[in-house]
Every structure is written in C-alpha cells, then in structure tokens.
C-alpha positions, 0 to 999 in steps of 0.5 A: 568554628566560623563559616566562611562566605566565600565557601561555594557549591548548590543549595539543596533548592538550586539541586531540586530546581535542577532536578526538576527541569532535567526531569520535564526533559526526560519525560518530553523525549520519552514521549517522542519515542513511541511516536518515532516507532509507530510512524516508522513502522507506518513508513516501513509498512508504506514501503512494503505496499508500494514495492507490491504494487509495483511488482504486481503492476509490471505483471498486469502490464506485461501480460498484455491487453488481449490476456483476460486472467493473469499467472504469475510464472514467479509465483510470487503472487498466487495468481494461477489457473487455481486462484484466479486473477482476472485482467478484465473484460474480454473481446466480445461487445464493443465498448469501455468496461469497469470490472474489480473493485468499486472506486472512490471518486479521486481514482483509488479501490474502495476498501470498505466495499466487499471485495470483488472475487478475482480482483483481491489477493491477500499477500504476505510478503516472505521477506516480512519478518512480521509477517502482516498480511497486504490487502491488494485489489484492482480495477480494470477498464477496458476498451473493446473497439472495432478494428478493420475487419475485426468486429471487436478487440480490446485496445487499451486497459487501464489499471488502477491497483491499490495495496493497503496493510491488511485492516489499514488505512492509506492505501498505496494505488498505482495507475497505469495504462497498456494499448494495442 
C-alpha cells in the first residue's frame, strides 16, 4: 500500500493549535459576561435611584415654601404625620438656614455621616423584584426674609436630594429650588 501525497486534511498538531486558540477566546468572552451583569445591575440600580429622586423631588417642590413637613397623599413614600418628613426651617428669624443631611463640598448628602432624623427615608421600590432597599436623605436651605409689614417669612428653599442603594456608593442628587 502506498500513500499518496496528495491526500489532504489536519494534522493532529494543526487540530490542537486550532484548539487551543478557539479555547483563549471562549475563556476571554466568559470573562466579559459577569462584568456585563454586574455593570447592568449598577445601571439599572442607577435608574431606579433617579426616578425616586425625581418623584420625591416633585413632592418637595409642590409642597411649597411655606409647608414645613411634607405628606405624601399617594403614599408612596411614607412621609406623614406619623413618619415625619421635615421640609426645613420655619418663618420665624430672619436669615439662610441649612437643616438635613451634612453636605460634601460639590453640593451631594454625605452618606457617611449618621443620618439626620426627618431628612432620611429608607424606601424599597414595590416594582423592584429584588426588593433593595434606597437610602434617601436631603438637605434644605431656607431663606426667611422680611417682607413689607411681615417681620419674617421664607422666600425661597433649595433642595438638595440625594438617593443611593442602601450600603451603595454613587449616590444619584437632584438639586432644585422653589420662591415665593
């Protein structure tokens, strides 16, 4: 029997080559997956915090200046007479006034302070399947001016609202700002 050279087809060191190569890219796809996960997760986590701002956000704002603590008629956040919710100083002394959560310069709630009873609300969102909770605190400044015969009334409140996963990091803050 002779063997003819023109017979074609791998050799079993092209087929382990092959091999070889094919097996680099499998493990560097798989790599890549778990990382794919864990950033959807931190997006999706990301959005959750900022459509709770926003929501609390439009609460605080149409509240008003003048309202000191805020109810929630939807009762989707459990801000009521029993679970205050404060919206800030009062009409009383003339001047600007920070109550809530300490601030980081840049504007943002400081998480790693102790929370500020009434500017703190632990919220997990019912449309979560998961169920984690959302750390949200706030700080409020407000000025109380003299108006006309009125010896002091607030003016104007700025909100700073800031909402974080619960033990998190990068929280999600909304600033806003409501006048007389």
């Amino acid at each position: 029997m002779t063997h003819s050279r023109t017979q074609q087809g791998f050799t079993l060191v092209e087929l382990m080559v092959a091999t070889v190569v094919l097996l680099f890219g499998v493990v560097a796809v798989m790599q890549l997956v778990p990382r794919a996960i864990q950033v959807n997760l931190d997006n999706r986590m990301s959005t959750t915090s900022t459509v709770i701002a926003q929501r609390l956000m439009d609460l605080m704002t149409n509240a008003g200046v003048s309202t000191a603590t805020l109810v929630d008629p939807s009762g989707t956040f459990p801000c009521s007479p029993f679970n205050v919710c404060s919206m800030g100083v009062g009409a009383g002394v003339v001047g600007d006034f920070t109550a809530g959560a300490p601030l980081l310069v840049g504007g943002r709630v400081n998480f790693a302070a102790a929370p500020v009873p009434g500017f703190r609300i632990i919220y997990q969102d019912p449309n979560e399947p998961s169920g984690t909770p959302y750390d949200i605190r706030w700080a409020i400044i407000t000025n109380v001016r003299a108006v006309g015969p009125q010896p002091a009334v607030v003016v104007s409140k700025r909100f700073i609202l800031s909402v974080q996963r619960q033990n998190g990091r990068d929280p999600v803050t909304l600033t806003s700002w409501i006048s007389r």
